[in-house]
MOPAC internal coordinates of N, CA, C and O (Angstrom, degrees):
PM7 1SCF
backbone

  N    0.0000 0     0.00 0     0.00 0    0    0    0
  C    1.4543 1     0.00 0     0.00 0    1    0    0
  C    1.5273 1   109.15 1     0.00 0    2    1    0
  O    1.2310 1   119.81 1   -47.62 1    3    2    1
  N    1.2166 1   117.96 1   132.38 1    3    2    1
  C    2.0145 1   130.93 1   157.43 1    5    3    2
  C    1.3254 1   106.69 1   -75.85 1    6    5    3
  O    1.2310 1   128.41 1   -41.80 1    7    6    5
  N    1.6460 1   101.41 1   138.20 1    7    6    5
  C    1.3245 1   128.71 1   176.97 1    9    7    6
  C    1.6828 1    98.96 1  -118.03 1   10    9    7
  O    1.2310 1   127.84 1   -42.67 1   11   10    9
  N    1.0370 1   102.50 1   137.33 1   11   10    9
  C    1.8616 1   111.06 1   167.53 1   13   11   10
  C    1.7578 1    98.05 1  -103.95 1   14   13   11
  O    1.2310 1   133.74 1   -24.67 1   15   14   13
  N    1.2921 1    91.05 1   155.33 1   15   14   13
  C    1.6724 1   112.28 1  -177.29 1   17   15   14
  C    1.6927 1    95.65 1  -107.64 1   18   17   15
  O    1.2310 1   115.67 1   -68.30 1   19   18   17
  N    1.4902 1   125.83 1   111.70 1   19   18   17
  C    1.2726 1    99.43 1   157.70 1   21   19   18
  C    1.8649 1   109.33 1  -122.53 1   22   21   19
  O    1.2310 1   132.72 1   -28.16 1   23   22   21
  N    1.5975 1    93.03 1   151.84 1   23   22   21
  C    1.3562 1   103.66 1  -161.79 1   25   23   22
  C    1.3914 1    94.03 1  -127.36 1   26   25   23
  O    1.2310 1   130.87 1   -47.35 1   27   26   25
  N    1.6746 1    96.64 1   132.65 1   27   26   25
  C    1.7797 1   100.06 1  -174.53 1   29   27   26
  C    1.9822 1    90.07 1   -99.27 1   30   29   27
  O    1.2310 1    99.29 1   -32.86 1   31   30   29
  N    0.8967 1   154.91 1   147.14 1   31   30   29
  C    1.0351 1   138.27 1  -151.40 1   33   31   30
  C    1.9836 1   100.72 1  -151.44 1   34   33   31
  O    1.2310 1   119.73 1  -174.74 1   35   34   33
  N    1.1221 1   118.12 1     5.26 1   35   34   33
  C    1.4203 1   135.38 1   162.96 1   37   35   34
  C    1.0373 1   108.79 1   -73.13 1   38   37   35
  O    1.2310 1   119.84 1   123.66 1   39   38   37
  N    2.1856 1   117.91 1   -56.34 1   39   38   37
  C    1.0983 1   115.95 1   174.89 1   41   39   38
  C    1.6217 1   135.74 1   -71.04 1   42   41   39
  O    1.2310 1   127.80 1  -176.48 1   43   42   41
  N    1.5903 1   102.59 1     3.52 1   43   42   41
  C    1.6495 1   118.16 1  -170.48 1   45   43   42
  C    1.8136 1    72.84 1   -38.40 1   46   45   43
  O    1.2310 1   124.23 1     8.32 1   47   46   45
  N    1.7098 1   109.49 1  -171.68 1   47   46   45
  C    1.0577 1   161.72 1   121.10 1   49   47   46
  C    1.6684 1   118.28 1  -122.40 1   50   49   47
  O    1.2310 1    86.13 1   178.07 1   51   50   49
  N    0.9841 1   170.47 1    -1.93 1   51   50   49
  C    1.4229 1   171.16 1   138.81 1   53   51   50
  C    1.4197 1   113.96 1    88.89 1   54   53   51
  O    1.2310 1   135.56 1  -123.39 1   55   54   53
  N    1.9566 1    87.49 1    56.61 1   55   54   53
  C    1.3673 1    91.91 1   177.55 1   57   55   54
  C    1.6965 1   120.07 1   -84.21 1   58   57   55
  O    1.2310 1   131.44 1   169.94 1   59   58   57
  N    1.7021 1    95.51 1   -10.06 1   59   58   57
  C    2.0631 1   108.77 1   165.12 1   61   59   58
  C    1.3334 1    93.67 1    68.37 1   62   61   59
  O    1.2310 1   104.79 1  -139.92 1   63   62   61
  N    1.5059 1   145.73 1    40.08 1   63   62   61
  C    1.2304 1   124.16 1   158.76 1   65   63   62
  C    1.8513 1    97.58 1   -92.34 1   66   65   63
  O    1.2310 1   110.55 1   166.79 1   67   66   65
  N    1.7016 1   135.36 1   -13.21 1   67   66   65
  C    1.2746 1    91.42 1   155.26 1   69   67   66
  C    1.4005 1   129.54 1  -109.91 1   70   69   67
  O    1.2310 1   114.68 1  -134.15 1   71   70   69
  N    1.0212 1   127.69 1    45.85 1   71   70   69
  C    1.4331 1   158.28 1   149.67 1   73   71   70
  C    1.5433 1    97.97 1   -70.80 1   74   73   71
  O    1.2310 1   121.91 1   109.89 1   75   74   73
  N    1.4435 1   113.95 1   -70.11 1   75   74   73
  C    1.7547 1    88.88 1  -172.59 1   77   75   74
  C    1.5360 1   115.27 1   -88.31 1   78   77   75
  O    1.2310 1   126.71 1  -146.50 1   79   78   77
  N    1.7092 1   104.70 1    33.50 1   79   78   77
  C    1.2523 1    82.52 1  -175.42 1   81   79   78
  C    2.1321 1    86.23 1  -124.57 1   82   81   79
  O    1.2310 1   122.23 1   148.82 1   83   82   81
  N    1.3242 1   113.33 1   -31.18 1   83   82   81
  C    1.1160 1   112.56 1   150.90 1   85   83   82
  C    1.1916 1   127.54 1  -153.14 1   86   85   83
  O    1.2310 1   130.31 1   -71.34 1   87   86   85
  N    1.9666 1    97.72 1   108.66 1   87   86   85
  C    0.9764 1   103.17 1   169.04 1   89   87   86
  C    1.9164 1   159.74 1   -63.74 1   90   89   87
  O    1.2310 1   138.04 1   167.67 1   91   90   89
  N    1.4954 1    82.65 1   -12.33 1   91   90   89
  C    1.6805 1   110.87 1  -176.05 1   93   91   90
  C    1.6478 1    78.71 1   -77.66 1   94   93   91
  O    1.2310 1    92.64 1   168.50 1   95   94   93
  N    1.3701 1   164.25 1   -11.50 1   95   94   93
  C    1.3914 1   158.73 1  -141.63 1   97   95   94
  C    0.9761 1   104.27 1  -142.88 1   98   97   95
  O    1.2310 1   105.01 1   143.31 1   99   98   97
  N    1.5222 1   145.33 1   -36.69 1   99   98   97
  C    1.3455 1   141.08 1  -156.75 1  101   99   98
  C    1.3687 1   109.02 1  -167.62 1  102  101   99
  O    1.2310 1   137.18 1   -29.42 1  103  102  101
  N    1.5394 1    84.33 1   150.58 1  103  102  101
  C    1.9594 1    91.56 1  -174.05 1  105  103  102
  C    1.8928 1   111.03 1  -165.83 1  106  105  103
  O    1.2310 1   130.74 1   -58.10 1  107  106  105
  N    1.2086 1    96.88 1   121.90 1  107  106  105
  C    1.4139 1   101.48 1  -170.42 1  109  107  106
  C    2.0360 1   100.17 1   -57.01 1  110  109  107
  O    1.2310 1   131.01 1   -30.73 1  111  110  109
  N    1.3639 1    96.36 1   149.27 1  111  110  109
  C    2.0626 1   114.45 1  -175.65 1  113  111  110
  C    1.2499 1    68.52 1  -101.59 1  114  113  111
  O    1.2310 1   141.43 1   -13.73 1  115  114  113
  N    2.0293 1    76.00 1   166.27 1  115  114  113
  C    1.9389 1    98.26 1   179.90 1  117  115  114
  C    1.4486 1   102.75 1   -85.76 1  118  117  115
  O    1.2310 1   117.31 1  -165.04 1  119  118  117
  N    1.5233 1   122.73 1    14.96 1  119  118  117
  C    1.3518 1   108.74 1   162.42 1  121  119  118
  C    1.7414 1   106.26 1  -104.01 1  122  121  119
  O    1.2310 1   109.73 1  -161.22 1  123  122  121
  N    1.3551 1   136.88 1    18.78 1  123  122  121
  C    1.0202 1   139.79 1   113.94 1  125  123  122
  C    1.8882 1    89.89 1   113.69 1  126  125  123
  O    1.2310 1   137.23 1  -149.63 1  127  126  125
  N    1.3150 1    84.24 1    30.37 1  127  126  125
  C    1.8134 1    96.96 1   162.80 1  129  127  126
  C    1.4828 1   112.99 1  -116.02 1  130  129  127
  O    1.2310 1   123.37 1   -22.88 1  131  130  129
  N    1.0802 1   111.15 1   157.12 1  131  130  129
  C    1.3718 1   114.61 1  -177.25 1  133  131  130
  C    1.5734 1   109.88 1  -103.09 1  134  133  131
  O    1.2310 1   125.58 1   -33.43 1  135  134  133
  N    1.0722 1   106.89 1   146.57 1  135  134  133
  C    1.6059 1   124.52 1  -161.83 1  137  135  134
  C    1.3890 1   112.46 1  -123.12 1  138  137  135
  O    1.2310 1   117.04 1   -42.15 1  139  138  137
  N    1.3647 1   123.24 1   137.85 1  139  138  137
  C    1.5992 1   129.93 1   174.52 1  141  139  138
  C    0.8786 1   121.45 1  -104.54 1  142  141  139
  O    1.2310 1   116.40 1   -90.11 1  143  142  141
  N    1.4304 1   124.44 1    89.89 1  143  142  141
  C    1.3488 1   156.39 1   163.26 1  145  143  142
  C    1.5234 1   107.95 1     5.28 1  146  145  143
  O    1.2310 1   107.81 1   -56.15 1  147  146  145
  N    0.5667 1   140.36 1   123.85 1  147  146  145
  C    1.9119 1   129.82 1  -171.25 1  149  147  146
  C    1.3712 1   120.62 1    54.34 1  150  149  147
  O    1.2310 1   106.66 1   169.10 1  151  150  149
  N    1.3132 1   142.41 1   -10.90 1  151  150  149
  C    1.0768 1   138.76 1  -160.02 1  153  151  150
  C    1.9928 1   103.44 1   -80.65 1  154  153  151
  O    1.2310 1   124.83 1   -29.07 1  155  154  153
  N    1.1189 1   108.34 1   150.93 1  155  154  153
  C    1.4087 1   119.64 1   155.49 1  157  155  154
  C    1.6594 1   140.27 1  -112.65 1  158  157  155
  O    1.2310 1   136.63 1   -44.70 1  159  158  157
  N    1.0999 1    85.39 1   135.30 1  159  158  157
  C    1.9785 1    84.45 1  -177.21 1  161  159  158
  C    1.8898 1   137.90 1   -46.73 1  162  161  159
  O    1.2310 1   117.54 1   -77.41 1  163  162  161
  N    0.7243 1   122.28 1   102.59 1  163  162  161
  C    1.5022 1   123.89 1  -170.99 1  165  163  162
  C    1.4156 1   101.22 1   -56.40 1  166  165  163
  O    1.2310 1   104.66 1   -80.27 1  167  166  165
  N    1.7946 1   145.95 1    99.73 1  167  166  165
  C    1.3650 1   100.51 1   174.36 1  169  167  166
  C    1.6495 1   130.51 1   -89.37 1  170  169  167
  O    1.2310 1   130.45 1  -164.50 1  171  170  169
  N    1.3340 1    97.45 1    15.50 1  171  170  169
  C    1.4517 1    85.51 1   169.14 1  173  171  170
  C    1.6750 1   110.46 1  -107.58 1  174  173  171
  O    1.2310 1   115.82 1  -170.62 1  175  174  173
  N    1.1159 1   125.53 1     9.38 1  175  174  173
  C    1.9536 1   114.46 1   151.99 1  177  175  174
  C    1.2385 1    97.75 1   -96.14 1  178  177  175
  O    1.2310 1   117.66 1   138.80 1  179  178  177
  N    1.5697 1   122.05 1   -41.20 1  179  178  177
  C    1.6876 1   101.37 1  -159.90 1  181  179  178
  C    1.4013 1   112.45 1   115.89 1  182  181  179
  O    1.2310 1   123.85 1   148.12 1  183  182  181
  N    1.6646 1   110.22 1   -31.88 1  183  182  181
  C    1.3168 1   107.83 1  -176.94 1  185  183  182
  C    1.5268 1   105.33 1  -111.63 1  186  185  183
  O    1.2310 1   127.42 1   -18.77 1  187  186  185
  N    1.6206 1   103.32 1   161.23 1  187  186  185
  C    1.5889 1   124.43 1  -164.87 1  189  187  186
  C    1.9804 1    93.81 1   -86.79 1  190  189  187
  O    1.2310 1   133.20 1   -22.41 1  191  190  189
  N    1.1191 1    92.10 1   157.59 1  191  190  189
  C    1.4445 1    94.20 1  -175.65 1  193  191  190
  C    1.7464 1   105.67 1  -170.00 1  194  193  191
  O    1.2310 1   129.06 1   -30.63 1  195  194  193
  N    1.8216 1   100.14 1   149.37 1  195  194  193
  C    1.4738 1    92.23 1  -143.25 1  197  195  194
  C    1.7553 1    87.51 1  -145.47 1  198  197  195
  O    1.2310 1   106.60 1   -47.69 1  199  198  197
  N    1.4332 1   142.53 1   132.31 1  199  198  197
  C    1.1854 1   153.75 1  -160.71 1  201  199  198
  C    1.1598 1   124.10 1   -79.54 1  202  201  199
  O    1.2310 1   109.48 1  -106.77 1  203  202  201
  N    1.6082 1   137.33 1    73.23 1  203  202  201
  C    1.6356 1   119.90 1  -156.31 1  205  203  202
  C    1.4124 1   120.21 1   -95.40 1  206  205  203
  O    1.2310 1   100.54 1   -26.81 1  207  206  205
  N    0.9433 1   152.91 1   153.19 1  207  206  205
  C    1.3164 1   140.86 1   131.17 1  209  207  206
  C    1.7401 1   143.07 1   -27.98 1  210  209  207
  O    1.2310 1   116.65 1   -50.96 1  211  210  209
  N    1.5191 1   123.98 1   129.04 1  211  210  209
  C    1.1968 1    81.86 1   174.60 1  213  211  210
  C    1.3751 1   143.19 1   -65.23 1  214  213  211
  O    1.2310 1   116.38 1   160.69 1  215  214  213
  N    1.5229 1   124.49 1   -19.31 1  215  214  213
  C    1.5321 1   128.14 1   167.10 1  217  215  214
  C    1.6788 1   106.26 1   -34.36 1  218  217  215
  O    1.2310 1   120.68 1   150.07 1  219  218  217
  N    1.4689 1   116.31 1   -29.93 1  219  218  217
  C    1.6923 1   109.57 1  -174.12 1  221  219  218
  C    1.0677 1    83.73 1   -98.84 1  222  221  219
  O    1.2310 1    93.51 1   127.75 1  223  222  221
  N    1.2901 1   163.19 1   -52.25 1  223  222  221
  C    1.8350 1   150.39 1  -156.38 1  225  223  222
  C    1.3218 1    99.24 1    -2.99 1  226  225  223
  O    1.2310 1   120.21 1   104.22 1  227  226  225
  N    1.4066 1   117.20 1   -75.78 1  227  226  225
  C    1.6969 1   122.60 1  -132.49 1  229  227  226
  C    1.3870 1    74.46 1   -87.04 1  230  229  227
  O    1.2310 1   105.93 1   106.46 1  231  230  229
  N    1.3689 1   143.71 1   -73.54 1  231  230  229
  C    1.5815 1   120.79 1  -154.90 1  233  231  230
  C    1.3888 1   126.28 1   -41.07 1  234  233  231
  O    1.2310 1   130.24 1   145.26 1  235  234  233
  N    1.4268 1    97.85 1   -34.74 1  235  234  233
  C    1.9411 1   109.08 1  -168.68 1  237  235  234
  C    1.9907 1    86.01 1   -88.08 1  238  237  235
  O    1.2310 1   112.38 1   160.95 1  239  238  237
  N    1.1707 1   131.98 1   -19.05 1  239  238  237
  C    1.1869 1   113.51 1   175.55 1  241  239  238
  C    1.2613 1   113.09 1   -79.87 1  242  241  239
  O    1.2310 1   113.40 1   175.06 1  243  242  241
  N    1.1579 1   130.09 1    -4.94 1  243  242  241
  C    1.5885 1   147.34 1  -179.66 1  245  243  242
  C    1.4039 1    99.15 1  -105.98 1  246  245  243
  O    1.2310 1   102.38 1   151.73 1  247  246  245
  N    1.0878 1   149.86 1   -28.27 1  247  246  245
  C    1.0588 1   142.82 1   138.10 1  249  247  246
  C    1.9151 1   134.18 1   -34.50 1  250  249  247
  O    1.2310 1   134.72 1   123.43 1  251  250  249
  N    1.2446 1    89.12 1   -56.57 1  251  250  249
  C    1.8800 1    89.92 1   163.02 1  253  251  250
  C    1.1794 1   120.13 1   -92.24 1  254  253  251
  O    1.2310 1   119.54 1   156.55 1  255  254  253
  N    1.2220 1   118.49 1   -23.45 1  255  254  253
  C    1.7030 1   109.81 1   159.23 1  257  255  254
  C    1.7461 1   114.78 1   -47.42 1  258  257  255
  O    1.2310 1   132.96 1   146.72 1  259  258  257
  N    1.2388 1    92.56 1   -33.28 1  259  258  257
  C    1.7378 1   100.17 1   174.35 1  261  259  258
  C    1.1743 1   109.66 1   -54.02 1  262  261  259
  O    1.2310 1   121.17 1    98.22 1  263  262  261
  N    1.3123 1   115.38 1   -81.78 1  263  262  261
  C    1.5676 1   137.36 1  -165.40 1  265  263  262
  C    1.8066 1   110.42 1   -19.40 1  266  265  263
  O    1.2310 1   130.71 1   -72.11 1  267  266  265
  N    1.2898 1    96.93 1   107.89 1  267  266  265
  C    1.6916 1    87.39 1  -175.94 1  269  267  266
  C    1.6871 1   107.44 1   -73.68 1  270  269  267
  O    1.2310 1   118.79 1   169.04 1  271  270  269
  N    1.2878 1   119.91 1   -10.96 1  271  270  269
  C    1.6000 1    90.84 1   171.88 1  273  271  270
  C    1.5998 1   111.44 1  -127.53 1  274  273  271
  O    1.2310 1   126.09 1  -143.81 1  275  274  273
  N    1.3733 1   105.91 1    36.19 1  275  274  273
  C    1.4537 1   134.05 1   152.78 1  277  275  274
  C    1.5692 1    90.94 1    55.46 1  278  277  275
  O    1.2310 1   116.94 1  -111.74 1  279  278  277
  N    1.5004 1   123.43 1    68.26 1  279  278  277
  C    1.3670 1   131.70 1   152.50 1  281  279  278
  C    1.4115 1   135.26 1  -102.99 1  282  281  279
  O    1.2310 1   132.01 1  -167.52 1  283  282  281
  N    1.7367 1    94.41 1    12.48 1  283  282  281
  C    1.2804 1   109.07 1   166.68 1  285  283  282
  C    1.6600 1   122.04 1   -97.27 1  286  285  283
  O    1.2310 1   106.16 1   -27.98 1  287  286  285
  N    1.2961 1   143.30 1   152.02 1  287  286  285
  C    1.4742 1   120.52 1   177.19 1  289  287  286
  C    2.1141 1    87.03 1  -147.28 1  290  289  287
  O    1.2310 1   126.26 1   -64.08 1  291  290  289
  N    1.0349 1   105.57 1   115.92 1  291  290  289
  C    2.2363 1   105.67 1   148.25 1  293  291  290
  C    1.5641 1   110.10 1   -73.88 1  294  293  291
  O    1.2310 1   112.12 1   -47.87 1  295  294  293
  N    0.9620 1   132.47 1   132.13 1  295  294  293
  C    1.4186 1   139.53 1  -173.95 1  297  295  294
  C    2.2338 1   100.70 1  -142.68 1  298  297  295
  O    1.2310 1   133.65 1   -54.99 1  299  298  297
  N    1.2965 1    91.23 1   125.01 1  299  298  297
  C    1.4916 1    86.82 1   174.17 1  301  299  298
  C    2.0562 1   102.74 1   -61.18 1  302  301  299
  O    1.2310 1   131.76 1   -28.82 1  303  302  301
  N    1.7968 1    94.89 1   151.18 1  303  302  301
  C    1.4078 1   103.45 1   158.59 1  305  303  302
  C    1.6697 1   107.73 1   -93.15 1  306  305  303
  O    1.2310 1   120.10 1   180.00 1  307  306  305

């Protein structure tokens, strides 16, 4: 099964906990938001969103469990 990553990325704050949690996925910009590495913009939500595998599920789900102002979401495709 595919999981989509969606990332609202207005609400970052650049607090980089998933940056250190995956870095091959995410990485704080020098405007001090964090960015998803391949992902593309939806324009009708607004948010960027990016296609994973399940072998990545549980990391990127440990990833928004991080997010202190929960602007990360895994959603089945």
């Amino acid at each position: 099964m595919a999981y989509i990553i969606e990332y609202k990325q207005e609400d970052c704050i650049g607090a980089g906990e998933c940056e250190a949690l995956s870095k091959d996925f995410w990485k704080l910009n020098n405007k001090g938001k964090a960015e998803l590495k391949g992902a593309v913009r939806n324009p009708s939500t607004g948010k960027y969103e990016l296609l994973i595998s399940d072998e990545e599920y549980e990391r990127q789900q440990q990833v928004a469990g991080s997010c202190p102002v929960g602007c990360i979401c895994i959603k089945k495709k």
